[in-house]
VOMI-50531 format. One record per residue (C-alpha): residue number from 1; x negated, y negated, z. Coordinates in Angstrom, 1 decimal, always signed. Layout:
# residues N
+-----+--------+--------+--------+
| pos |   east |  north |     up |
+-----+--------+--------+--------+
| NUM |      X |      Y |      Z |
...
+-----+--------+--------+--------+
END
This chain:
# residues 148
+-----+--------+--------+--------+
| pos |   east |  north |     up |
+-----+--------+--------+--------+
|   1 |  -69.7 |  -40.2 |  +57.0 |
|   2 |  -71.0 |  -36.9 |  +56.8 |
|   3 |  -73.8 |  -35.2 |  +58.5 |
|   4 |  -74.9 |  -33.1 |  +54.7 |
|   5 |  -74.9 |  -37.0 |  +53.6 |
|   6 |  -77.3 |  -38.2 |  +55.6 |
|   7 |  -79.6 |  -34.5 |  +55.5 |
|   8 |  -79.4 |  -34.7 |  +51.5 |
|   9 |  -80.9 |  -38.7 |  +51.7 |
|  10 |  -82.9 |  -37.4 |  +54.5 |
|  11 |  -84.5 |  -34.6 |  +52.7 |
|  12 |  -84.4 |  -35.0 |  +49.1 |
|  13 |  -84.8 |  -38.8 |  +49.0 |
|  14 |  -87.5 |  -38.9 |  +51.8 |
|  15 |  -85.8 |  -41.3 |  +53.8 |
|  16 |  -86.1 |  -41.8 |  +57.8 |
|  17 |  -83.3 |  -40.7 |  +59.7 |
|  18 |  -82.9 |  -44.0 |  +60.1 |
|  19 |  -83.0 |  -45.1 |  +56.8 |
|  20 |  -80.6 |  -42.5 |  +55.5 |
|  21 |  -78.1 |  -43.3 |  +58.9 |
|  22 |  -78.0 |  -46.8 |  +57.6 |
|  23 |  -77.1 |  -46.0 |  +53.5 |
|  24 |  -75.1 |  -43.3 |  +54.5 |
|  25 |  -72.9 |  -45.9 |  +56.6 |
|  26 |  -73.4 |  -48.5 |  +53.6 |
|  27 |  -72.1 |  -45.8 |  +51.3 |
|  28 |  -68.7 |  -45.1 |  +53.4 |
|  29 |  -67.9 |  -49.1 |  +53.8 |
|  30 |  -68.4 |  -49.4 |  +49.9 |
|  31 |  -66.4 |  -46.5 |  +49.2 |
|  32 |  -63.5 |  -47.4 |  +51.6 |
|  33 |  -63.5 |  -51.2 |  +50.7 |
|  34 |  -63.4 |  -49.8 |  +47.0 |
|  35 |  -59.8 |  -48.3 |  +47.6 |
|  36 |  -60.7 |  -45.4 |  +44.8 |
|  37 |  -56.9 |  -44.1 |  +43.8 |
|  38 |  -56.7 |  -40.3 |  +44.8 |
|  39 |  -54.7 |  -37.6 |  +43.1 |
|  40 |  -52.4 |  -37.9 |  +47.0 |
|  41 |  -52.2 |  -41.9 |  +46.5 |
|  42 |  -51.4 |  -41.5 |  +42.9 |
|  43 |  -48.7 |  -39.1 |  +43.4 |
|  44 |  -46.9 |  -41.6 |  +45.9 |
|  45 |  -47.3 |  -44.3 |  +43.7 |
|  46 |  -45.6 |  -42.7 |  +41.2 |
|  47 |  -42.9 |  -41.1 |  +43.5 |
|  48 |  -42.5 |  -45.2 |  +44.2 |
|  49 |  -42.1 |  -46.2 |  +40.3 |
|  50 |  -40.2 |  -43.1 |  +39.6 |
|  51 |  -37.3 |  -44.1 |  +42.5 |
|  52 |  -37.6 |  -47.7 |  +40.7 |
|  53 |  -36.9 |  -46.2 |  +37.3 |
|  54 |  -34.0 |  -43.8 |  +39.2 |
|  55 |  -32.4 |  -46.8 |  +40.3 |
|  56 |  -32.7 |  -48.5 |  +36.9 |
|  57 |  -31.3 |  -45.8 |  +34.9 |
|  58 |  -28.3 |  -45.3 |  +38.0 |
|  59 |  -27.4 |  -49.3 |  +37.3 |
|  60 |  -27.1 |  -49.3 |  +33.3 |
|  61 |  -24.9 |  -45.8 |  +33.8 |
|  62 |  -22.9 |  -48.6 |  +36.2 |
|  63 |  -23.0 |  -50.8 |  +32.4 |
|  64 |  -22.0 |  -48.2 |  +30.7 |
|  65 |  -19.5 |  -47.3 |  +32.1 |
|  66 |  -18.6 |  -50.7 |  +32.4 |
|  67 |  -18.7 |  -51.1 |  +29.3 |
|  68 |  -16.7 |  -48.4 |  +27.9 |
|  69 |  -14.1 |  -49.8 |  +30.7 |
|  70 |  -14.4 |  -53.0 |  +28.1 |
|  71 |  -14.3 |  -51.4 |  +24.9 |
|  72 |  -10.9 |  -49.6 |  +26.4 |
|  73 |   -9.5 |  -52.6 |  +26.8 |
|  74 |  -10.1 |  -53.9 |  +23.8 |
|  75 |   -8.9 |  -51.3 |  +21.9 |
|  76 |   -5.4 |  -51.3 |  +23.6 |
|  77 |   -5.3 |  -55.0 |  +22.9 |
|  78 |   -6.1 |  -54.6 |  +19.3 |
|  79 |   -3.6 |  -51.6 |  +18.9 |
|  80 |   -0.5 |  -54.1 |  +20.7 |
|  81 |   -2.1 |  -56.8 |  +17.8 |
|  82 |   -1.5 |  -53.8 |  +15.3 |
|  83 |   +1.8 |  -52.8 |  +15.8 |
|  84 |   +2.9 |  -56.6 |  +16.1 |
|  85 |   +1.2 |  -57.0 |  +12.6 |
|  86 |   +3.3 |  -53.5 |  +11.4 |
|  87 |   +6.6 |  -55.2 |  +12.7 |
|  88 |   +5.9 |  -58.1 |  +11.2 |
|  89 |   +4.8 |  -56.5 |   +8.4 |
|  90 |   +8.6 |  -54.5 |   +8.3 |
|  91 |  +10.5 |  -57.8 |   +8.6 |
|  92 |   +8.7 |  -58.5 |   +5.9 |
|  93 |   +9.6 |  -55.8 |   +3.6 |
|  94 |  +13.6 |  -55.9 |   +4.3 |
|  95 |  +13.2 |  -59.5 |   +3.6 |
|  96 |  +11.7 |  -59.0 |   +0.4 |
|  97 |  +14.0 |  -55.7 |   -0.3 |
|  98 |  +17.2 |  -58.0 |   +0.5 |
|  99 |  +15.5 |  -60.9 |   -2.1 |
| 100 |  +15.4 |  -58.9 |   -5.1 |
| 101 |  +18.8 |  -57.0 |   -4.6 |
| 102 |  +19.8 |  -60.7 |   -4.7 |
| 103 |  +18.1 |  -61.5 |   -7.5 |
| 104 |  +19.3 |  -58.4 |   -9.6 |
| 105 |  +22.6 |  -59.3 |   -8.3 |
| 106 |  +22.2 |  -63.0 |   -9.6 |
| 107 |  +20.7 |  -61.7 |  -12.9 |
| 108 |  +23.6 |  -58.9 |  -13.7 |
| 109 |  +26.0 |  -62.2 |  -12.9 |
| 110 |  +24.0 |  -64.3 |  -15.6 |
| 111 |  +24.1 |  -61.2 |  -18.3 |
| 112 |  +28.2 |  -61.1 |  -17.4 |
| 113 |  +28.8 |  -64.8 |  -17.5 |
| 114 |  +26.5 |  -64.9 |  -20.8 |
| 115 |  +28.6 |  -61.4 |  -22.3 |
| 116 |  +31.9 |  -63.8 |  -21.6 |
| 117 |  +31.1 |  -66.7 |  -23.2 |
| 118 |  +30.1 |  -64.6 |  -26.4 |
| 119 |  +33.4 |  -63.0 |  -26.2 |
| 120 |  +35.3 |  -66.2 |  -25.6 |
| 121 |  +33.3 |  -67.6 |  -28.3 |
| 122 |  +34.3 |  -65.1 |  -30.7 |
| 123 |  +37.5 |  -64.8 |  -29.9 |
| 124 |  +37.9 |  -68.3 |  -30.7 |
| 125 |  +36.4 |  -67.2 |  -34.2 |
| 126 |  +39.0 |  -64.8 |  -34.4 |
| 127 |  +41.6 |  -67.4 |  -34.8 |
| 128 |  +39.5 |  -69.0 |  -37.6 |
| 129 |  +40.2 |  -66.1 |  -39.9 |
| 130 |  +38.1 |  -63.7 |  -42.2 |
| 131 |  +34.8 |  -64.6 |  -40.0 |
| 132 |  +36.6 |  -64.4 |  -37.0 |
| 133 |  +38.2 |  -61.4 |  -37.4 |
| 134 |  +34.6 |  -59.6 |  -38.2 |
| 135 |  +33.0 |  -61.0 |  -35.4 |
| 136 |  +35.2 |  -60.0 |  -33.4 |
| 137 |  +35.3 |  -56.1 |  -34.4 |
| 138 |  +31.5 |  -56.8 |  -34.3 |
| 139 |  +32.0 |  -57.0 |  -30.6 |
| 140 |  +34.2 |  -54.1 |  -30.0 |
| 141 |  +31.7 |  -52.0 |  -31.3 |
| 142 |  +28.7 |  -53.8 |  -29.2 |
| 143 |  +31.5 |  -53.5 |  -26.0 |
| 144 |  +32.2 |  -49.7 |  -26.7 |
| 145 |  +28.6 |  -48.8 |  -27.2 |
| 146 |  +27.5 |  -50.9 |  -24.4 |
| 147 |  +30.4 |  -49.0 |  -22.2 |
| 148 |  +28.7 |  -46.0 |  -22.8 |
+-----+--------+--------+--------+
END
């Protein structure tokens, strides 16, 4: 309580000495039991949430980098899935490469075996005569152009 507190009540608002002592005490127990927030008080409380929001931000860099730890991790796992998949992937290839070199092997077989029975067929038509014997220079010429 100040003493220009209780002079002001005193002079301006015509009250006793005592009268003015009393409000002047009634004035200071409202005003402490109010617990009015000062610019000081303020700037702690905030010094208080802004080492709360330090420590948040200081545990999700700790996720973070957790995190990217994670996604590390998972990328070297699917890069070992890849390159099994590309093996895989290879063996497959010289399976199929080795299938239809077979296959054209098999068909150039079937194109012989079928070239020799119509040679055998008309060569056994050459024996028959006049037919025969035009069938069969019909297949010299399809064997000469074909050699070419």
């Amino acid at each position: 309580m100040r003493a220009e507190t209780i002079e002001r009540l005193s002079a301006k608002g015509h009250f006793s000495s005592e009268q003015a002592l009393a409000l002047a005490e009634a004035m200071d127990t409202v005003i402490e039991k109010a617990q009015l927030v000062t610019v000081p008080i303020l700037d702690s409380r905030m010094g208080v949430i802004d080492s709360r929001f330090a420590d948040v931000d200081r545990r999700f860099a700790q996720i973070d980098v957790r995190f990217e730890k994670m996604e590390a991790r998972m990328e070297a796992r699917f890069a070992k899935v890849d390159a099994r998949f590309d093996a895989v992937n290879t063996r497959i290839d010289g399976v199929e490469a080795r299938l239809k070199t077979g296959f054209e092997e098999v068909d150039i077989r079937f194109k012989v075996w079928g070239f020799r029975i119509i040679l055998a067929i008309v060569v056994s038509q050459a024996a028959l005569g006049p037919v025969g014997l035009s069938a069969l220079e019909l297949a010299k010429k399809i064997l000469s152009t074909a050699g070419h």
